[in-house]
C-alpha positions as protocol buffer text, in pm:
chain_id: "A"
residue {
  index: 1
  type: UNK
  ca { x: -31 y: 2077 z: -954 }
}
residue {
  index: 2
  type: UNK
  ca { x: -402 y: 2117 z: -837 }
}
residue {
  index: 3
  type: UNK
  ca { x: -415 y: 1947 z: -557 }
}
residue {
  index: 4
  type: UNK
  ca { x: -51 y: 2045 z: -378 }
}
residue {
  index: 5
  type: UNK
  ca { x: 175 y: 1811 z: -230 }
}
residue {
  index: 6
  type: UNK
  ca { x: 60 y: 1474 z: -63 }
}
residue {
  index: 7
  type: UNK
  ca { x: 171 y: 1647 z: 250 }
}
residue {
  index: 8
  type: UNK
  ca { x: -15 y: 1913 z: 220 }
}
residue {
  index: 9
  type: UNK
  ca { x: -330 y: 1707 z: 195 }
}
residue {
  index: 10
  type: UNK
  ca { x: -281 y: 1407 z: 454 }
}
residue {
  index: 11
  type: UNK
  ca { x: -173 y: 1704 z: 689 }
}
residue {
  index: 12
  type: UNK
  ca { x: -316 y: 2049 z: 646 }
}
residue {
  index: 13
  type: UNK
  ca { x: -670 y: 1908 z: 676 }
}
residue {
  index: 14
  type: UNK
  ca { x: -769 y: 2068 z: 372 }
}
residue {
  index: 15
  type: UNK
  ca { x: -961 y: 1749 z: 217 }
}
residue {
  index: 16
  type: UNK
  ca { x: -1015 y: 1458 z: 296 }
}
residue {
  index: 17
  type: UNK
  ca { x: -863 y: 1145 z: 153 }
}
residue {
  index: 18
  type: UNK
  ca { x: -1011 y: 833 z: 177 }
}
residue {
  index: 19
  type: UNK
  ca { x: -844 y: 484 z: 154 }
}
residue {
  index: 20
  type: UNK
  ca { x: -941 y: 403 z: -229 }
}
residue {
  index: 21
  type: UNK
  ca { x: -776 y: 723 z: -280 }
}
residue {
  index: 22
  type: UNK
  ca { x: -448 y: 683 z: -59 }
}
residue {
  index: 23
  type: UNK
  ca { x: -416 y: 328 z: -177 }
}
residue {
  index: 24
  type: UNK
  ca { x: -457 y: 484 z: -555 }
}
residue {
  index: 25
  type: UNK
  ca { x: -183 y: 758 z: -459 }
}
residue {
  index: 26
  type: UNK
  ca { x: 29 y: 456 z: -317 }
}
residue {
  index: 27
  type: UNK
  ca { x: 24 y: 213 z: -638 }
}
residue {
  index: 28
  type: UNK
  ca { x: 108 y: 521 z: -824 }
}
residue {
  index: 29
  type: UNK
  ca { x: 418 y: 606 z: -615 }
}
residue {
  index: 30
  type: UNK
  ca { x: 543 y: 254 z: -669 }
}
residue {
  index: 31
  type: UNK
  ca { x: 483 y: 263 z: -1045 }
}
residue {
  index: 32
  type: UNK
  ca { x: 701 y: 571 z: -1009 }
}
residue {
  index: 33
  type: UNK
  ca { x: 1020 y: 440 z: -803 }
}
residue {
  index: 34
  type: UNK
  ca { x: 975 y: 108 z: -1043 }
}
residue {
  index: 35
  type: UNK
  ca { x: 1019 y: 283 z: -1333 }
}
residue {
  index: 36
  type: UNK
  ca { x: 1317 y: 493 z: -1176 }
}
residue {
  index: 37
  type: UNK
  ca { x: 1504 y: 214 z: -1074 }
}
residue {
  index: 38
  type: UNK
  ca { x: 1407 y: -24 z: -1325 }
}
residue {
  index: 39
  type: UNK
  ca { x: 1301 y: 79 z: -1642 }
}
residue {
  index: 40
  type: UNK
  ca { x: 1556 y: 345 z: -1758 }
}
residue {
  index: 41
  type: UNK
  ca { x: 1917 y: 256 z: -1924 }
}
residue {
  index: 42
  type: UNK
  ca { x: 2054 y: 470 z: -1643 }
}
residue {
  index: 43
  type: UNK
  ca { x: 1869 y: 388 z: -1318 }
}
residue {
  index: 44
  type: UNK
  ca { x: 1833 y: 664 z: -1096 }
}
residue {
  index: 45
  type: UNK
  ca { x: 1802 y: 719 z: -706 }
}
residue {
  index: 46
  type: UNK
  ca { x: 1571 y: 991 z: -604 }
}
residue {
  index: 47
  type: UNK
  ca { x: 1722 y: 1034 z: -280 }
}
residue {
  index: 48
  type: UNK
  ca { x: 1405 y: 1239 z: -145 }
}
residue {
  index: 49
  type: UNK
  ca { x: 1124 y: 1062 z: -164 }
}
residue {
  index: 50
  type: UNK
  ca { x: 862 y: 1242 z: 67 }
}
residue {
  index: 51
  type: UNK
  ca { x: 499 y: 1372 z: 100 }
}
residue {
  index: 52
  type: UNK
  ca { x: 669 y: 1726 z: -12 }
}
residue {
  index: 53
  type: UNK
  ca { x: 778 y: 1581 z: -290 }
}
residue {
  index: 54
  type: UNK
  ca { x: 486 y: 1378 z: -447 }
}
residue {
  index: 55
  type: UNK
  ca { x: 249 y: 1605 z: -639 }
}
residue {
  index: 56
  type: UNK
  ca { x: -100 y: 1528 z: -658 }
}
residue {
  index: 57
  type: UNK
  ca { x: -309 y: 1642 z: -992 }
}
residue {
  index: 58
  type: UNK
  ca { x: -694 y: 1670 z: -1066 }
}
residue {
  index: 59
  type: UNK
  ca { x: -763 y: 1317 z: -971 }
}
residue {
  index: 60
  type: UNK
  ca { x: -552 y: 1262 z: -707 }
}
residue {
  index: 61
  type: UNK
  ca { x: -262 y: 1066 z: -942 }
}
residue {
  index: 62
  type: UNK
  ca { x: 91 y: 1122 z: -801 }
}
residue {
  index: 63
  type: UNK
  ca { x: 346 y: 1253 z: -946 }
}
residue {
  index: 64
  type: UNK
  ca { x: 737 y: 1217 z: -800 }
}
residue {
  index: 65
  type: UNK
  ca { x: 909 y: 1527 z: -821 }
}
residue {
  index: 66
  type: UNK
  ca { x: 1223 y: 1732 z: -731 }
}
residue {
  index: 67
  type: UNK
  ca { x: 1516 y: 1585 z: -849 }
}
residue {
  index: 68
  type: UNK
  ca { x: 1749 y: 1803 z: -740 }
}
residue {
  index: 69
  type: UNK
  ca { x: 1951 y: 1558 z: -503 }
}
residue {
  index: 70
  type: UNK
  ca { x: 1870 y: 1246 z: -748 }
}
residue {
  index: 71
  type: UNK
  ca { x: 2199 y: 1048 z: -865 }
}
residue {
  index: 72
  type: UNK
  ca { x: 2215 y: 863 z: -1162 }
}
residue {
  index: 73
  type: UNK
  ca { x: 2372 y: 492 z: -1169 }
}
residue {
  index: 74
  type: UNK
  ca { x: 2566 y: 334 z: -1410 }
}
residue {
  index: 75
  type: UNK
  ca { x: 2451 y: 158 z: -1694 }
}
residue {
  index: 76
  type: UNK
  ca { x: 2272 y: -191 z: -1628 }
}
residue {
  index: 77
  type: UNK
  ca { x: 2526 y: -456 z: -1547 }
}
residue {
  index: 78
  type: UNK
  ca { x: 2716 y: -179 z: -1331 }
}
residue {
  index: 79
  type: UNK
  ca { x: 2680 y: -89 z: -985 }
}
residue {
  index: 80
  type: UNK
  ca { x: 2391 y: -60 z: -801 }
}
residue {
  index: 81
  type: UNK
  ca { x: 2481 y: 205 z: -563 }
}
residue {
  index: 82
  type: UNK
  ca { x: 2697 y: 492 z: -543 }
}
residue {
  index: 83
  type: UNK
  ca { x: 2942 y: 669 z: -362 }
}
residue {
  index: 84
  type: UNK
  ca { x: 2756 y: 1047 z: -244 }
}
residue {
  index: 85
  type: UNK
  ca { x: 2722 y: 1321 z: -3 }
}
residue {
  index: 86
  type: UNK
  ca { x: 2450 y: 1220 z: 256 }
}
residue {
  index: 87
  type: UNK
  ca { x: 2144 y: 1404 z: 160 }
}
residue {
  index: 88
  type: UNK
  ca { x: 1745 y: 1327 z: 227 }
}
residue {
  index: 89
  type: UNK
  ca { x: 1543 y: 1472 z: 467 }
}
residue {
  index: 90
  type: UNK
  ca { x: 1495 y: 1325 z: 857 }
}
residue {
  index: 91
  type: UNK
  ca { x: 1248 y: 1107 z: 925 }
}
residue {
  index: 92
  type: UNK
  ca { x: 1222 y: 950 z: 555 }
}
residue {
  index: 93
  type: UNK
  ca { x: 1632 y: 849 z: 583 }
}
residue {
  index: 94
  type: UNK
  ca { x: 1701 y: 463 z: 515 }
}
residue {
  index: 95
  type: UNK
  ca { x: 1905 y: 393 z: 873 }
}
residue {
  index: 96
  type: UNK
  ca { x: 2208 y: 218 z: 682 }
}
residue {
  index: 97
  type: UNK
  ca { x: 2217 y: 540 z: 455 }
}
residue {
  index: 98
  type: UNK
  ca { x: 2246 y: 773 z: 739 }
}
residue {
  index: 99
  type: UNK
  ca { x: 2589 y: 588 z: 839 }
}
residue {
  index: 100
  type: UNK
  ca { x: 2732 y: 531 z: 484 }
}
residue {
  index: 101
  type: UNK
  ca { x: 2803 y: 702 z: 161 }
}
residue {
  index: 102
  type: UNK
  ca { x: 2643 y: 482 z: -56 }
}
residue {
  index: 103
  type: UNK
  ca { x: 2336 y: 552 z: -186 }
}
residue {
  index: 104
  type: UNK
  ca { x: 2122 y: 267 z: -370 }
}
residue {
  index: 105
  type: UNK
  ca { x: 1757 y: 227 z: -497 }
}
residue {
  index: 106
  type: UNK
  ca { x: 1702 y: 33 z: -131 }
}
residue {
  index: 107
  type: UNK
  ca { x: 1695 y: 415 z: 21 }
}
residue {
  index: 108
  type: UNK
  ca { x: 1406 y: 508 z: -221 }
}
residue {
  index: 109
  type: UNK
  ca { x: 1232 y: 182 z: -97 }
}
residue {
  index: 110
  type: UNK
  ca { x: 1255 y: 255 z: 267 }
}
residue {
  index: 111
  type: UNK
  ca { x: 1162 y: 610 z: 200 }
}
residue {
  index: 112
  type: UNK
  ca { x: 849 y: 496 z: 44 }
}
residue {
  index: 113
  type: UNK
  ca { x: 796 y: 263 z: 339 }
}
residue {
  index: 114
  type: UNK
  ca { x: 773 y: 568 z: 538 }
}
residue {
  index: 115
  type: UNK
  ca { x: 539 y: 728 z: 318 }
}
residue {
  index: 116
  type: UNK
  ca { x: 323 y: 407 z: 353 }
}
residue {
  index: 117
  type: UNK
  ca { x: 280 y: 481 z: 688 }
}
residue {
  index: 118
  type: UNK
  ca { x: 226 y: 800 z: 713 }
}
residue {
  index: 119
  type: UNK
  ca { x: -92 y: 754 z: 422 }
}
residue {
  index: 120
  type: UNK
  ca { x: -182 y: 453 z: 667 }
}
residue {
  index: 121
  type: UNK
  ca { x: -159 y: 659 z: 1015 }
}
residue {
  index: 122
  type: UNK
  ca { x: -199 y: 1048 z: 881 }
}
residue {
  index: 123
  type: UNK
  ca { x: 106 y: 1127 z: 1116 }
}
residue {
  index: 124
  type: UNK
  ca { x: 396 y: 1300 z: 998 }
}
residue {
  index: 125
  type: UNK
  ca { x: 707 y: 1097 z: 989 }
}
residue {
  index: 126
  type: UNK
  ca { x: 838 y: 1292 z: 1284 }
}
residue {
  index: 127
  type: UNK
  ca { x: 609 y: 1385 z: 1588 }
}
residue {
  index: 128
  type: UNK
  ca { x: 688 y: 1490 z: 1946 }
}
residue {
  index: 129
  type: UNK
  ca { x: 452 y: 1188 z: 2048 }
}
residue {
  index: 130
  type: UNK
  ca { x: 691 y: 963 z: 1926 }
}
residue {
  index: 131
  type: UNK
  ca { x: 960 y: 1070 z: 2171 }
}
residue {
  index: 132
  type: UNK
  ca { x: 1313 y: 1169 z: 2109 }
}
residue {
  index: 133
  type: UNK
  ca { x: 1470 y: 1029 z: 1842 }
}
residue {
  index: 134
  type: UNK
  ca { x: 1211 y: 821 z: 1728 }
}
residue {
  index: 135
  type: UNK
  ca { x: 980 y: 836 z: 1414 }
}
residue {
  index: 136
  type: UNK
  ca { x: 693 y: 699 z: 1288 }
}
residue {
  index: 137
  type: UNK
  ca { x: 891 y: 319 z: 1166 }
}
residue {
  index: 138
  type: UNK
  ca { x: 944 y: 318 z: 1532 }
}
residue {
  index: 139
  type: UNK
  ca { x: 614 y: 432 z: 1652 }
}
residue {
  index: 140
  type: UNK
  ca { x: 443 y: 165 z: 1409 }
}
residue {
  index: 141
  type: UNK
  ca { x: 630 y: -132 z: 1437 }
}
residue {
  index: 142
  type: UNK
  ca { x: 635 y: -67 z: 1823 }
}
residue {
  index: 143
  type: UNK
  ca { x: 242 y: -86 z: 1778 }
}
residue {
  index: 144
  type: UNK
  ca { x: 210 y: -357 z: 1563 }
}
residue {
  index: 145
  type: UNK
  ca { x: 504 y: -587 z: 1684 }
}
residue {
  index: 146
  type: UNK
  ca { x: 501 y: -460 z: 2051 }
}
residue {
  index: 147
  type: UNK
  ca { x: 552 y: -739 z: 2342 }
}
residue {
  index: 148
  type: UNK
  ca { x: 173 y: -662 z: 2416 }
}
residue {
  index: 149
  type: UNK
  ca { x: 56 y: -849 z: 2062 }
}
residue {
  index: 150
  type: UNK
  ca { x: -6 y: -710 z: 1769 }
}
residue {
  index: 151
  type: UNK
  ca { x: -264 y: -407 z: 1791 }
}
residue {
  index: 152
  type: UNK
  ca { x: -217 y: -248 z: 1349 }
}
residue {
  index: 153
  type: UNK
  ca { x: -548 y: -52 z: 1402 }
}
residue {
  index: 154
  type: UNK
  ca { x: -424 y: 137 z: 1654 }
}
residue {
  index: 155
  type: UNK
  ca { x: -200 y: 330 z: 1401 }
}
residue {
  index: 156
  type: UNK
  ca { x: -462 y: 378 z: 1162 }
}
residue {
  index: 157
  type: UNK
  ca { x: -566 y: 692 z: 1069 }
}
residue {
  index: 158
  type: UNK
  ca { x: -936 y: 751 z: 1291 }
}
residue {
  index: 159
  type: UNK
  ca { x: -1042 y: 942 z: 999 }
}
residue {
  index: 160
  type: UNK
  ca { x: -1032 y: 595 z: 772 }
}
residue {
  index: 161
  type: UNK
  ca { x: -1329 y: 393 z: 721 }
}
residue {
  index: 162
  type: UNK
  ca { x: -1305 y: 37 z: 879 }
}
residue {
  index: 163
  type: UNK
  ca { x: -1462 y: -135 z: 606 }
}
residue {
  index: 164
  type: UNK
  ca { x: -1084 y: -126 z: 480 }
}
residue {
  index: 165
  type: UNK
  ca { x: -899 y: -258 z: 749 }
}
residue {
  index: 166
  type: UNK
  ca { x: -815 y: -595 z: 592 }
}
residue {
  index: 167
  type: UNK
  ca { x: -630 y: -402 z: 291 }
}
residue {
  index: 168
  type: UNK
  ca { x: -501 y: -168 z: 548 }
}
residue {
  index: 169
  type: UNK
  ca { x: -327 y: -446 z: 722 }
}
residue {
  index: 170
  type: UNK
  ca { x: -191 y: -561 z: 431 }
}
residue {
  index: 171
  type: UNK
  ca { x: -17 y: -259 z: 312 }
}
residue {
  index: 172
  type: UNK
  ca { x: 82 y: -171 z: 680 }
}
residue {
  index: 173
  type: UNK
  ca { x: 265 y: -521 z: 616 }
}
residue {
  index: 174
  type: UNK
  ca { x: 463 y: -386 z: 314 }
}
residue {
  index: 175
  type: UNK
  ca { x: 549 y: -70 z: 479 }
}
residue {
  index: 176
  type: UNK
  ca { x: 715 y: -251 z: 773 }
}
């Protein structure tokens, strides 16, 4: 793809992406998972959703890719989840997943809560600032539902125009 991974551009610095374009990026994303889970006969769970894995093309539309470690669910009417080998990558895990076998579209979801945040702070998902063991759910919701009142700008990414903030908060809602 033109434009490399999402990763590669929210974290190599080599363009800029403003918030029309990472809330573009974001819709698209959704549109993706919705269709994965939803739309197809035989729904299927990516497994490992991440900024590696989302492609961007000319204009900056996303693309999901790499479905090596995707499982595919029964028919509609069928289960929802299914029984599998832990697999994802750190950082973009679901908690419950990391602790059971059963992988459902609710992983995917949590995965793409992750990837929220990191279009919303421009952190990685794992940082040493964080601490150990923790990640970037925990650095964020520690900032925004800390004991010292809510403070959601301080996650956002400094390189973000303000003029957004009120959509910003709004999708940093969703993420959490």
């Amino acid at each position: 793809m033109p434009n490399g991974t999402l990763y590669d551009s929210l974290h190599k610095g080599w363009i800029h992406l403003d918030w029309p374009t990472r809330y573009r990026i974001a819709l698209g994303i959704a549109q993706g998972l919705a269709y994965l889970h939803h739309d197809l006969v035989f729904p299927i769970i990516h497994r490992d959703i991440k900024s590696t894995n989302i492609l961007l093309d000319e204009d900056y539309h996303p693309k999901v890719a790499d479905f090596g470690i995707a499982k595919v669910l029964q028919a509609r009417g069928g289960k929802d989840s299914t029984t599998t080998v832990i697999a994802g990558t750190y950082g973009y895990l679901a908690p419950e997943y990391a602790y059971s076998p059963r992988a459902t579209t609710k992983c995917d979801v949590y995965s793409f809560g992750v990837i929220l945040m990191e279009l919303l702070t421009g952190r990685k998902p794992i940082e040493s600032e964080f601490g150990e063991n923790r990640n970037i759910v925990f650095w964020v919701s520690n900032k925004v539902e800390g004991k010292e009142g809510a403070r959601p700008s301080e996650v956002f990414d400094p390189k973000l125009s303000c003029s957004f903030k009120d959509d910003m908060v709004k999708v940093l809602r969703i993420a959490i």
